[in-house]
C-alpha positions in Angstrom: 72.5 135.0 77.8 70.4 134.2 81.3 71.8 130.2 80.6 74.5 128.9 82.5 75.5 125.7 80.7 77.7 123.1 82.9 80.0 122.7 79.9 79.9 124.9 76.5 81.3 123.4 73.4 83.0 125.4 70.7 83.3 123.9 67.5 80.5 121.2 65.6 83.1 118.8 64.1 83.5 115.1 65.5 85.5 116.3 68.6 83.0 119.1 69.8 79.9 116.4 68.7 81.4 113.2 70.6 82.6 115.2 73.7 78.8 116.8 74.0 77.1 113.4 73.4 78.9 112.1 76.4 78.4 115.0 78.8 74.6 115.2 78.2 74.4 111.4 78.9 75.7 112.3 81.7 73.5 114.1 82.9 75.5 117.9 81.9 73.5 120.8 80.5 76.0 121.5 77.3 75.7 123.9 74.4 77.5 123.8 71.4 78.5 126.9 69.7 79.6 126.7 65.8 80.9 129.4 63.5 79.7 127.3 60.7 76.3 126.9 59.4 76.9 123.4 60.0 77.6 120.8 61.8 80.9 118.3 61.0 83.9 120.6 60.7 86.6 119.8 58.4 84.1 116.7 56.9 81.2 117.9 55.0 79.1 116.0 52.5 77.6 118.9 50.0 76.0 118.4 46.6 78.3 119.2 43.7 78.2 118.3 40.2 75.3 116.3 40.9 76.6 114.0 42.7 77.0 114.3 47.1 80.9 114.5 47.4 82.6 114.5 50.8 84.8 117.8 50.2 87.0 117.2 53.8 87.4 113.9 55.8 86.3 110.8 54.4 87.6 107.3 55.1 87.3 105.1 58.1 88.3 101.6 59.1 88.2 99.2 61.3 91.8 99.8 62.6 90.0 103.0 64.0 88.4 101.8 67.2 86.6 104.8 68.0 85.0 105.8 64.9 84.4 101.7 64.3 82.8 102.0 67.9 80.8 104.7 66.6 79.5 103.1 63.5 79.0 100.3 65.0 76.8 102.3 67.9 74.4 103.8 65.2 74.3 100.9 62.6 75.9 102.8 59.9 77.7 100.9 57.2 80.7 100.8 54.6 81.0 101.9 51.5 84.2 100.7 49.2 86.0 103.3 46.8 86.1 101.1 43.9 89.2 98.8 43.0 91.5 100.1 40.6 91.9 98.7 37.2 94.6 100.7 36.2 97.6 103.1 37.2 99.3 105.4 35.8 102.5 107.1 37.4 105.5 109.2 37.1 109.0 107.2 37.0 110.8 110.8 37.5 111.5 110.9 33.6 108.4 109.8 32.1 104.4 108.8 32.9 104.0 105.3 33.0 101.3 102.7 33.2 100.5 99.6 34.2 98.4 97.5 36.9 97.9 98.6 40.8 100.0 95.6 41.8 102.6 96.6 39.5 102.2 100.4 41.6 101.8 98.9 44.7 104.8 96.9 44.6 107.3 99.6 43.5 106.2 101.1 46.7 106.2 98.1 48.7 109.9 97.6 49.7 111.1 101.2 50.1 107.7 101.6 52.4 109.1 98.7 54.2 112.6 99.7 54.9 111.1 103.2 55.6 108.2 102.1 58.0 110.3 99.3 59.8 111.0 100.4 63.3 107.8 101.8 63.4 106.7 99.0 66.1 109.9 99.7 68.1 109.9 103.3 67.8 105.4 102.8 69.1 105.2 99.5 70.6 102.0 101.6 72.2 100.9 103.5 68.9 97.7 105.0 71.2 100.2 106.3 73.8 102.7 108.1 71.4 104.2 109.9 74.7 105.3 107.2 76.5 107.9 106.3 73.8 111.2 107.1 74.7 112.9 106.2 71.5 110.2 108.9 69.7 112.3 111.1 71.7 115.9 110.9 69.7 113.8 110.8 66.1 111.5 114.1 66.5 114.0 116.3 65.1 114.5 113.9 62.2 113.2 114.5 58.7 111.2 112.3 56.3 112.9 113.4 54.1 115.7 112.6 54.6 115.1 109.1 55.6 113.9 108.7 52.1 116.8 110.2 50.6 119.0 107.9 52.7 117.0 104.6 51.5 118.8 101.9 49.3 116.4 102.2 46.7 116.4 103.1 42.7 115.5 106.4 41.5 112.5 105.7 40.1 111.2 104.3 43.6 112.3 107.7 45.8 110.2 109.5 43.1 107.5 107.5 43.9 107.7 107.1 47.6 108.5 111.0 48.1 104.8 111.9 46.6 103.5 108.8 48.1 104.6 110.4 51.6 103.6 113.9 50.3 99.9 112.6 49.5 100.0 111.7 53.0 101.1 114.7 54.8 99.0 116.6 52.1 102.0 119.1 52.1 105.2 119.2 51.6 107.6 116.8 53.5 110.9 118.4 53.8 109.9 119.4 57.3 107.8 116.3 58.0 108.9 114.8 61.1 109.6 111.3 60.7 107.8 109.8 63.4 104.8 110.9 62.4 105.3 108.7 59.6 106.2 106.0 62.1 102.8 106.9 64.3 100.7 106.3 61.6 102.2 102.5 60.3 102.3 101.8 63.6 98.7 102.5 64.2 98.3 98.9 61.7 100.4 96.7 63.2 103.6 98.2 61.6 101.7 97.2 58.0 102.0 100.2 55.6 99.4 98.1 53.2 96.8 98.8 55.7 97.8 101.8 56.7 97.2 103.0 53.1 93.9 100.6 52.9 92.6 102.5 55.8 93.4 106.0 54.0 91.5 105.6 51.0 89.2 102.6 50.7 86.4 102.3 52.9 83.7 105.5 53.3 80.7 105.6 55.5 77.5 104.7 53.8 75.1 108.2 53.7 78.7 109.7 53.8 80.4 111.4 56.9 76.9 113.7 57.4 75.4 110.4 58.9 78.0 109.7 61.3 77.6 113.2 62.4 74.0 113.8 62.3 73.5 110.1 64.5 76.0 111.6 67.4 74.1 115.1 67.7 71.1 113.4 67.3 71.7 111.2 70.1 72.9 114.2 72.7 70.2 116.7 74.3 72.4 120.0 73.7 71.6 123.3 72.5 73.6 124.1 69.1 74.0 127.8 68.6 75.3 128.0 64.4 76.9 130.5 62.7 77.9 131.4 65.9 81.3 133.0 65.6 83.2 132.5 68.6 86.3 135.3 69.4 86.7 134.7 72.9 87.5 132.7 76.1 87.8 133.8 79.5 88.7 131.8 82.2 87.8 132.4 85.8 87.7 131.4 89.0 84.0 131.2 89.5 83.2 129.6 85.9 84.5 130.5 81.8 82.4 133.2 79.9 82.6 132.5 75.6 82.0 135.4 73.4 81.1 135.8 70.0 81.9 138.5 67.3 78.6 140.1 68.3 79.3 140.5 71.5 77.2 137.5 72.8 78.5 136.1 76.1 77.6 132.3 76.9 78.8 131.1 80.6 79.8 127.8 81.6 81.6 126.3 84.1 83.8 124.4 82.0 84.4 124.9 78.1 85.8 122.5 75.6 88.0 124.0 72.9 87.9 121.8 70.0 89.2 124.3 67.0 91.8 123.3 64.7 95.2 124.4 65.3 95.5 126.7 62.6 92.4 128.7 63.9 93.2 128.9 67.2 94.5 132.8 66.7 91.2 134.2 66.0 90.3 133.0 69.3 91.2 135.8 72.4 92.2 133.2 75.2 92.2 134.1 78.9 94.9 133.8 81.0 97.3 133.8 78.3 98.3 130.8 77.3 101.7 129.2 77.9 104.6 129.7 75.9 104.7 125.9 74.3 101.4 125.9 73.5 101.6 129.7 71.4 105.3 128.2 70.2 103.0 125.2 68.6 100.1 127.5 67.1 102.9 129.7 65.3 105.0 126.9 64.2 101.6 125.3 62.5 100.9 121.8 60.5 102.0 120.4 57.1 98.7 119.7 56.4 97.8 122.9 54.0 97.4 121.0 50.4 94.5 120.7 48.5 91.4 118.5 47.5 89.6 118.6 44.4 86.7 116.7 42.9 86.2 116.6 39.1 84.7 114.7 36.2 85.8 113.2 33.0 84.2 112.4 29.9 83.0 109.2 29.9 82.9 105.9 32.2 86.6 105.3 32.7 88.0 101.9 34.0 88.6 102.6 37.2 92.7 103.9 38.1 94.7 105.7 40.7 97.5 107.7 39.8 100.6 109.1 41.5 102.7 111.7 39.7 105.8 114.0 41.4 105.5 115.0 44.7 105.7 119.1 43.8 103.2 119.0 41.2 99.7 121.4 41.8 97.8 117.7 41.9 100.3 114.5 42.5 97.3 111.8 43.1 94.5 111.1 41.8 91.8 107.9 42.8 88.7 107.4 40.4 85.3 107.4 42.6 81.8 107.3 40.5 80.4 106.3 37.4 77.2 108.6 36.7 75.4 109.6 33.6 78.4 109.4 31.2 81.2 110.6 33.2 84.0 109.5 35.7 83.9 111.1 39.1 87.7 111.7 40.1 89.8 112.9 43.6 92.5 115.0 43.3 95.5 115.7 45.7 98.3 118.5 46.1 100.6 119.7 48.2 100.0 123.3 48.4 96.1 124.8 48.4 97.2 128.2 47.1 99.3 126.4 44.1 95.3 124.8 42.6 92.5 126.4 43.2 89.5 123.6 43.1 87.2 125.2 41.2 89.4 126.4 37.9 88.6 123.6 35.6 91.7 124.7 32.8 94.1 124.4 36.0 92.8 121.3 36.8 93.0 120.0 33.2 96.7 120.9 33.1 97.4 119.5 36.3 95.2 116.2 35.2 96.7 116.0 31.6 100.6 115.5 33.5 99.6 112.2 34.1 96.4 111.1 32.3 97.1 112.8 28.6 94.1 113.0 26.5 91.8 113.4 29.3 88.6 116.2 29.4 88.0 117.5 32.3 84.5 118.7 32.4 84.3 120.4 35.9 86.0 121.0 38.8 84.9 121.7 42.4 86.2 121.5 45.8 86.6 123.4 49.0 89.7 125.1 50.1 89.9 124.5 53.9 93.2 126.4 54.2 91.7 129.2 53.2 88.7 128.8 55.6 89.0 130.6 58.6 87.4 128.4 61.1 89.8 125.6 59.8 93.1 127.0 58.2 94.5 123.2 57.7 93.5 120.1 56.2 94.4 117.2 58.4 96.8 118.0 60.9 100.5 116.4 60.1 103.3 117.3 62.1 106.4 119.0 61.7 109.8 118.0 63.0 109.6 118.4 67.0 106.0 118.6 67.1 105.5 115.2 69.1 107.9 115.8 71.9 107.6 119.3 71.8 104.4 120.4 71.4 101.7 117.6 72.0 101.5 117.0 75.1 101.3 121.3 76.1 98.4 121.2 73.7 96.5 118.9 75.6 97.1 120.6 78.9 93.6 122.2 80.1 93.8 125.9 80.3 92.1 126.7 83.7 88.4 125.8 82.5 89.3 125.9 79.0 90.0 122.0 77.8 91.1 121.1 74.7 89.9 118.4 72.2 90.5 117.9 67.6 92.6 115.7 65.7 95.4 117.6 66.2 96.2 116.4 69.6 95.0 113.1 69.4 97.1 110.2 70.6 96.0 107.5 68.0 95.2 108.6 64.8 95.6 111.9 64.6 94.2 113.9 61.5 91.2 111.7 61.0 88.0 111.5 62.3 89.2 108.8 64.8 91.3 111.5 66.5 88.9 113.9 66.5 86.3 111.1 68.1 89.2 109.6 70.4 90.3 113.6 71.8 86.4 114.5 72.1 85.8 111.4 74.7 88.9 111.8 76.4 88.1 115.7 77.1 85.0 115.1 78.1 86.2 112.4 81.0 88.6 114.7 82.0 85.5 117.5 83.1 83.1 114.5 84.5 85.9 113.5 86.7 86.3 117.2 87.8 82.5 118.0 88.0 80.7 116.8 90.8 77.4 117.9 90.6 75.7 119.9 87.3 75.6 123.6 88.2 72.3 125.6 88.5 70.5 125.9 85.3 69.5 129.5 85.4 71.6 132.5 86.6 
């Protein structure tokens, strides 16, 4: 390439988008470069069974400043999941059902007692680092602060898929406080925390979020654009593709997920915390499926054990005769999202008599520029590992939900990390660099 950009990009989700936006407002010649044929990494609004279904990332809320600021910024709107008639769930003996509230509020205390020195623990929930109590919890288990809980049986059942649905993997090596991170994040309210998980999507879907913040930055965007490596050097950072393709740049932000990040060639090496992190890897590796039922169904959620192939499930649409459902599980390779007679099984746990019709979905942890859903830690990961991954690299600076302070695996994260990277180069960056080599 005869371009030398002042800053090149890699990765088209909402950290690579935000961090460009802001560099080319001021005044930086950027390029992105995506391995995708897309923009929005791990979201992506795509036409399935007739109906445009997010397949990744999907809720926001106004607890999330910077994706609130965003909407707010573009005019985009809100879009409620519907309110749930009904619920079913699994006691640990049997299915039952009932009303939400009656749901809700076997979840409420144990969340509670769980969730309660979630304040203490973040009186600073944005600045997770500064906590010195976060320090003596890492190595602690969710687990087995559950197990510990003065509650009945039939409420550990529920809260340990609850929790599971969360992490979107399994939670035996959860760390604790990144339960505690997220209640913290509403006002130590779990309620909320949950509301903002699951209730409110962005109208035209995630695709208009993203398409408003590219649309708003002069860039070049290089797609299916497969980057394998990173060189940093004194004089500026070269990027290369799979082809061979150099880009150069004085300053590059890295915004792949963390599970990716070994199909990338890095250069200088990168330090031993920061490799210890990429082997030791998220929670986040479950899967989500989309699927339809015969006929309009009142609408439910449903919350059955924590190690079955799909543990929740939240009723979406109404269209042309059927009932347009979301199913979660722990462990992608346990489901696969488009075998309808898997998904049936899995569905007919906790809704018996139910048909599903179809099934569809995208595995992200088998994708290879993603690897992970959303990013949840493991035990150590906070004190550990957090703060080497958002050390620059030379020229090489780093941005994704994964190492954001606030709320990390959604796209506020990814928004928050993408602004903060790019501050970090504008305050380093004088002047743009020459245009043309």
């Amino acid at each position: 390439m005869d371009t030398v950009y002042d800053v090149i990009v890699v990765g088209a989700g909402f950290a690579g988008l935000t961090a460009a936006r802001e560099l080319a407002h001021a005044g930086r010649r950027v390029a992105i470069v995506e391995g995708r044929d897309r923009i929005g990494g791990r979201t992506w609004l795509a036409p399935r069974l007739g109906l445009d279904l997010e397949l990744g990332g999907t809720w926001v809320h106004w607890t999330q400043p910077y994706v609130w600021a965003e909407l707010h910024r573009y005019g985009i709107g809100l879009a409620p999941s519907p309110i749930p008639q009904r619920a079913f769930w699994w006691n640990g003996r049997e299915v039952v059902h009932g009303e939400p509230d009656e749901l809700l509020e076997l979840l409420d205390r144990p969340n509670e007692l769980l969730t309660l020195q979630s304040r203490d623990v973040f009186p600073q929930p944005f600045a997770p680092l500064a906590s010195t109590t976060a320090v003596d919890l890492d190595e602690e288990t969710l687990a087995a602060h559950i197990a510990e809980l003065p509650i009945t049986a039939e409420q550990r059942s529920l809260l340990e898929s609850f929790w599971t649905l969360n992490f979107n993997g399994r939670i035996a090596d959860a760390a604790f406080t990144q339960a505690l991170r997220w209640v913290a994040l509403t006002n130590g309210d779990w309620k909320v925390n949950f509301e903002a998980c699951a209730t409110y999507k962005i109208t035209g879907g995630t695709k208009a979020l993203a398409d408003a913040i590219a649309g708003d930055a002069d860039v070049d965007v290089f797609l299916n654009t497969d980057v394998r490596g990173i060189r940093s050097e004194d004089a500026g950072a070269v990027v290369t593709d799979a082809t061979g393709r150099e880009f150069r740049a004085a300053q590059v932000v890295l915004t792949v997920p963390l599970h990716a990040l070994h199909r990338i060639d890095v250069s200088p090496a990168v330090p031993a915390a920061r490799a210890q992190a990429v082997a030791r890897g998220q929670l986040g590796v479950g899967a989500k499926v989309w699927f339809t039922v015969a006929g309009e169904l009142p609408h439910f959620v449903a919350l059955g054990a924590a190690e079955w192939p799909l543990n929740f499930f939240q009723s979406e649409y109404h269209h042309d005769g059927k009932t347009y459902v979301i199913g979660f599980g722990p462990d992608a390779h346990a489901i696969h999202p488009t075998d309808r007679a898997a998904v049936q099984h899995a569905v007919r746990r906790l809704l018996p008599g139910v048909t599903v019709l179809e099934a569809t979905g995208h595995s992200w942890v088998d994708d290879e520029f993603a690897g992970e859903t959303w990013p949840m830690h493991r035990t150590g990961y906070l004190t550990e590992s957090l703060a080497a991954l958002q050390q620059p690299l030379g020229r090489i600076h780093f941005a994704g939900s994964d190492i954001a302070d606030g709320w990390g695996g959604f796209i506020d994260g990814a928004i928050e990390s993408g602004m903060t990277a790019a501050r970090r180069i504008l305050s380093g960056i004088p002047e743009p660099v020459a245009a043309t080599a």
